[in-house]
Structures are given as structure tokens and as C-alpha cells.
C-alpha positions in Angstrom: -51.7 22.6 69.1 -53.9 21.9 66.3 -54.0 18.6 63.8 -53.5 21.2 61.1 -49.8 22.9 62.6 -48.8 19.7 63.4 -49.3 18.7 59.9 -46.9 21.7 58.7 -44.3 20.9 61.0 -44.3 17.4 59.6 -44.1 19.0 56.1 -41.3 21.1 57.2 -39.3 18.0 58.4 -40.2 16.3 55.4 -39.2 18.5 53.0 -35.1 18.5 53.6 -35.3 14.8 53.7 -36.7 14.4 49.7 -34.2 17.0 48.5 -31.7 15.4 50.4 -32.8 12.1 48.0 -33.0 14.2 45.3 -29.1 15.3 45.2 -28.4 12.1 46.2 -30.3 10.7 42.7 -28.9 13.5 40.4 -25.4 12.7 41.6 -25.2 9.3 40.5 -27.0 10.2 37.3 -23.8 12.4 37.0 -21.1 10.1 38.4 -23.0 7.8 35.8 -22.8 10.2 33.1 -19.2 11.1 33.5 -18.1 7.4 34.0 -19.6 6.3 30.6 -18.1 9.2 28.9 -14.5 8.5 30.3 -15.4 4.7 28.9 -15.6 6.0 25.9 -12.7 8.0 25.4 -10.7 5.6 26.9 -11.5 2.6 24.0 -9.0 2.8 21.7 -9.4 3.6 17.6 -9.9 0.5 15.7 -7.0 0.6 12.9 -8.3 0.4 9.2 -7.9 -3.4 8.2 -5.4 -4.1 6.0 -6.2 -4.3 2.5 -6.1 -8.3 0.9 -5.2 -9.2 -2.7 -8.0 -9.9 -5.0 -8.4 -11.5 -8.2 -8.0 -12.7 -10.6 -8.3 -9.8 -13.0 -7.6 -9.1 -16.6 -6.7 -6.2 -18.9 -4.3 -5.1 -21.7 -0.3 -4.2 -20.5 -0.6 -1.3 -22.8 -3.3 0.6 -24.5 -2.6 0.2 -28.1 -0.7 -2.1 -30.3 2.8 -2.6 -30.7 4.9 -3.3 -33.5 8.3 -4.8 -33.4 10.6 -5.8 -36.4 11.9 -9.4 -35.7 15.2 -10.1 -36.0 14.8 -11.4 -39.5 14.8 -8.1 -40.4 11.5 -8.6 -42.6 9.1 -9.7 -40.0 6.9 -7.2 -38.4 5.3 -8.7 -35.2 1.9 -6.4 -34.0 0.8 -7.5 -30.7 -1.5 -6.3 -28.1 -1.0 -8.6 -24.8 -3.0 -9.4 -21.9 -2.0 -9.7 -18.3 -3.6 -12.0 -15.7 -3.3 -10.4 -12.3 -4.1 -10.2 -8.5 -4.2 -7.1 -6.8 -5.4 -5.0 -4.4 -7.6 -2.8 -6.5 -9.0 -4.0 -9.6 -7.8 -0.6 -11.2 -4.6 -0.6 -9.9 -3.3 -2.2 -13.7 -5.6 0.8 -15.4 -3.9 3.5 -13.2 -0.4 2.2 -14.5 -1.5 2.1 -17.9 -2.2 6.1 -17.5 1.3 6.4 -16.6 3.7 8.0 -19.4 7.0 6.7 -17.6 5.4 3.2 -16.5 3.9 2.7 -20.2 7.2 4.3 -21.6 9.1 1.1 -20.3 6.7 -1.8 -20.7 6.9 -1.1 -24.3 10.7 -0.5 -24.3 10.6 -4.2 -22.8 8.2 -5.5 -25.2 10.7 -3.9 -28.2 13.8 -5.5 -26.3 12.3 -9.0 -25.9 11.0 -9.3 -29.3 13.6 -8.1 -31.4 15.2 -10.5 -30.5 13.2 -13.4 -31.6 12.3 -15.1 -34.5 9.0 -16.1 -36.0 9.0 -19.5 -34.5 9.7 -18.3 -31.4 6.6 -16.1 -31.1 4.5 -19.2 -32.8 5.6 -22.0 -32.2 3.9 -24.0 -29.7 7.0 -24.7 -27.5 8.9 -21.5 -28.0 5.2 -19.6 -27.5 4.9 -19.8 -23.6 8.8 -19.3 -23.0 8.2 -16.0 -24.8 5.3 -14.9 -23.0 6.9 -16.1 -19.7 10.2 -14.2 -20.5 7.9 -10.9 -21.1 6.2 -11.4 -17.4 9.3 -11.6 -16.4 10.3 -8.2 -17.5 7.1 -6.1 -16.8 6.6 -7.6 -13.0 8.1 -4.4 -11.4 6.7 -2.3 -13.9 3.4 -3.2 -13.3 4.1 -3.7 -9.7 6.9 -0.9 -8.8 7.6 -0.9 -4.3 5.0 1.8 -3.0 6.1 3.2 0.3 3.4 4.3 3.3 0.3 5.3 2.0 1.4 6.8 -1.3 -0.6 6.8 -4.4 2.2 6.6 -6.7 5.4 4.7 -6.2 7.0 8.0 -6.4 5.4 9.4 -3.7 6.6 9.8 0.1 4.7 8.4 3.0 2.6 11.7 4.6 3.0 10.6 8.5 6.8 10.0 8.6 7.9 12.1 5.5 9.8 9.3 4.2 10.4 9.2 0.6 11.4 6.8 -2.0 15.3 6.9 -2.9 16.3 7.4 -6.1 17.1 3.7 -7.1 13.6 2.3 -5.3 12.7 1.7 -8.8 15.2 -1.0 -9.5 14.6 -2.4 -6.6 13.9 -6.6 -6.6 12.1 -6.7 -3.8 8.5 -8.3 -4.1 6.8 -8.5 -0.7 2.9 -7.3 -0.5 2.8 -3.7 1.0 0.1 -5.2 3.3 3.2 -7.2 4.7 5.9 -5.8 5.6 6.9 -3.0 7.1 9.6 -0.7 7.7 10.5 -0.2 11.6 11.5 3.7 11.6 13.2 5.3 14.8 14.1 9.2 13.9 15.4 9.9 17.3 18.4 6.7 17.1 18.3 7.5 13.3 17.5 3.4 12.9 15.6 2.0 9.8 14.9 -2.0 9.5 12.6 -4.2 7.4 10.2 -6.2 9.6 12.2 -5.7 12.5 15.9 -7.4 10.5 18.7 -5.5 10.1 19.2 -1.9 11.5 20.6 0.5 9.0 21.9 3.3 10.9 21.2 7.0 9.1 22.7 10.4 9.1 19.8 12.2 7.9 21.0 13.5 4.2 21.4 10.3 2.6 19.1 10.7 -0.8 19.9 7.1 -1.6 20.1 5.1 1.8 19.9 1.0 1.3 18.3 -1.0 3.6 19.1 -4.7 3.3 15.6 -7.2 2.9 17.3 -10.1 4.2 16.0 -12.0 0.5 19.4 -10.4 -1.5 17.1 -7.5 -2.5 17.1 -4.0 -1.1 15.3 -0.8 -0.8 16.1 2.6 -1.2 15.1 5.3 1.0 15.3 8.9 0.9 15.6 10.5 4.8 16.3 13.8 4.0 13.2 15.5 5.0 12.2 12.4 7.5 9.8 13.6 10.5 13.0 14.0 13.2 10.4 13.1 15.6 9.0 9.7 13.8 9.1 6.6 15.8 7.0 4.0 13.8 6.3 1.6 11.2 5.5 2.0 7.7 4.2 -0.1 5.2 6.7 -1.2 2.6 6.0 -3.2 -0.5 4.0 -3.8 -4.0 0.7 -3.7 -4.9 -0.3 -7.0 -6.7 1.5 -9.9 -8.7 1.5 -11.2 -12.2 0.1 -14.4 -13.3 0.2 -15.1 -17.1 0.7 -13.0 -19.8 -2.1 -14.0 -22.2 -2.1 -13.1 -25.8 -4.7 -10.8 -27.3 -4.1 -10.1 -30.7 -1.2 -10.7 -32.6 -0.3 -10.4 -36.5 2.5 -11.3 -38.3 3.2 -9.5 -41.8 
């Protein structure tokens, strides 16, 4: 036999053995490839953070002046009054301000509070800061009405779970930070609690369901068209807090 067939045979021998390595190689590139790809399915999300109050900011409680008759019955009293503030948005205090029903009862305040003073007790020194004071007071959960989930007015439901706000959430007292607290929601034993406290047990057609905050406050929730399947939490509470109501401009005549 020649040196050349013995050279083919050798070839011929070869040959299975490199494709042999060659299957071996593309299958762990695969195995490799599917590996990292499970990996990375199987990391979970990363939740959004959670938003932190900022501050402090500044603007005007309501966008024009306001003129109250004193109870003297001859004193007008024009004011335009600031509001120090911390919130989550530094618009938040602009958004209410666009707000007919919102601006509608700041200024109903404003009129109730002052009317009822005299001049010395919207210039004087001492009586000044009471005043001002009394009129944070009032406007705190006006400015800062109980917003429920993630919705953009404090009217609005939460879009996951359906829940809505009931129809007294707006005298609610309660003044936790949405960022908080949340409401512990379980559709299927119809149970509602605030931060895992008391469990409120629900039919499911209850417009005006309260749920105890442990803090003599409550909330009120509207179930009716809750996700029957929800089982969850959902963020409860306001968006900012008042510091000081400053003055802006004020006349007497």
C-alpha cells in the first residue's frame, strides 16, 4: 500500500473524530445559551421605588384675591395667602389650584375663618399667627385630600384592583403619606385592612365601606366594582403636608 492511501485512510479516521468535537463545542455553546437566557427570565422585576417627600416649596392657596367682610361689618379684609409645603411633586399644590371643587372650598374656608374675626385679630402681632395657624388648620385636607392606588385625582379608583374611593373619603382625617401605608385587599375572603390592622369583612355592594386606621380616623372605600380576583396591597394615603401659612398680600379698607 502506498504512503499516499495510507494517508487517506488516516484522513478518513480523522474526520468523524473533529466533527465529533465539533457537536460536542456547539452544544455547550447552546446549553450556554439557553442557561443564560433562563437566568434571565428568571430575575425578578425590580419595583418602581417609592416616591419621598420633597421640599420645602411655596405658592399661593388660591389664584386670586379674596375679600372677606369682617365681622365689624365695615371692614373689608383682601388677602392673597401663601402656603409653605412638602410634597411629592413640586406641582402637586398647582394641580389643586386648577381644581374648581378643591378651590371652591379653600375659599369657602378662607370666608368662614375670617368673618369671624376682627381687625386685631388679622393684625395684631399675637392674634396674627393664631389666625394663620387656624387657616392651615382648615385647608390641610384640602390641599392634601387621601388618594387611593395610583390615582391622579383623589377621586379616582386604583386601576389594578378597581377599588374606588367611597363617598365620604373626602372627610376623611386620616394623614398618613400614600408612600406608607397600604391597604391589605383579599377579594376572594372579601377582607380589607390598613397596614395589616383590622380586617373589615365586605359584601361587595357597600358604596361606603369604613375601614378603621387604628389612629380614630377612617377611610372610605367603594367595593362595588372591586377586581373579584384581587389579592394585594394598595397604597393608601396623602400626597404632602402643610407647614405655615405665610401671608402674601393683605389690605384692609
Amino acid at each position: 500500500m502506498s504512503d499516499a492511501k495510507k494517508d487517506e485512510k488516516k484522513d478518513e479516521k480523522a474526520a468523524p473524530q473533529g466533527k465529533g468535537k465539533l457537536l460536542a463545542i456547539g452544544g455547550g455553546i447552546t446549553a450556554l445559551a439557553l442557561a443564560f437566557v433562563a437566568a434571565t427570565f428568571a430575575v425578578p422585576a425590580k419595583e418602581a421605588p417609592l416616591p419621598t417627600l420633597a421640599g420645602p416649596f411655596v405658592g399661593p392657596i388660591t389664584p386670586s384675591k379674596v375679600q372677606v367682610n369682617l365681622n365689624d361689618g365695615r371692614t373689608y379684609l383682601v388677602l392673597q395667602l401663601n402656603l409653605l409645603h412638602d410634597a411629592y411633586s413640586p406641582d402637586y399644590l398647582t394641580q389643586r389650584a386648577e381644581d374648581a371643587v378643591c378651590q371652591a372650598e379653600i375659599r369657602d374656608a378662607l370666608v368662614t375663618i375670617a368673618s369671624a374675626k376682627s381687625r386685631s385679630d388679622v393684625t395684631d402681632k399675637v392674634n396674627k399667627p393664631v389666625f394663620l395657624e387656624e387657616v392651615r388648620h382648615a385647608i390641610e385636607p384640602l390641599v392634601f385630600p387621601v388618594h387611593l392606588g395610583d390615582g391622579a385625582t383623589p377621586t379616582a379608583g386604583d386601576s389594578a384592583s378597581k377599588l374606588a374611593p367611597g363617598a365620604s373619603m373626602s372627610g376623611s382625617g386620616f394623614r398618613g403619606m400614600h408612600s406608607e401605608h397600604v391597604l391589605r385587599v383579599d377579594a376572594l375572603q372579601k377582607l380589607i385592612s390598613l397596614d395589616g390592622g383590622t380586617e373589615v369583612r365586605f359584601k361587595g355592594d357597600e358604596q361606603d365601606l369604613e375601614v378603621p386606621c387604628g389612629d380614630g380616623t377612617s377611610l372610605w372605600l367603594d367595593v362595588r366594582e372591586l377586581d373579584p380576583a384581587f389579592q394585594g396591597d394598595v397604597h393608601v394615603g396623602v400626597m404632602g403636608r402643610t407647614r405655615r401659612v405665610l401671608w402674601n398680600e393683605v389690605l384692609l379698607q
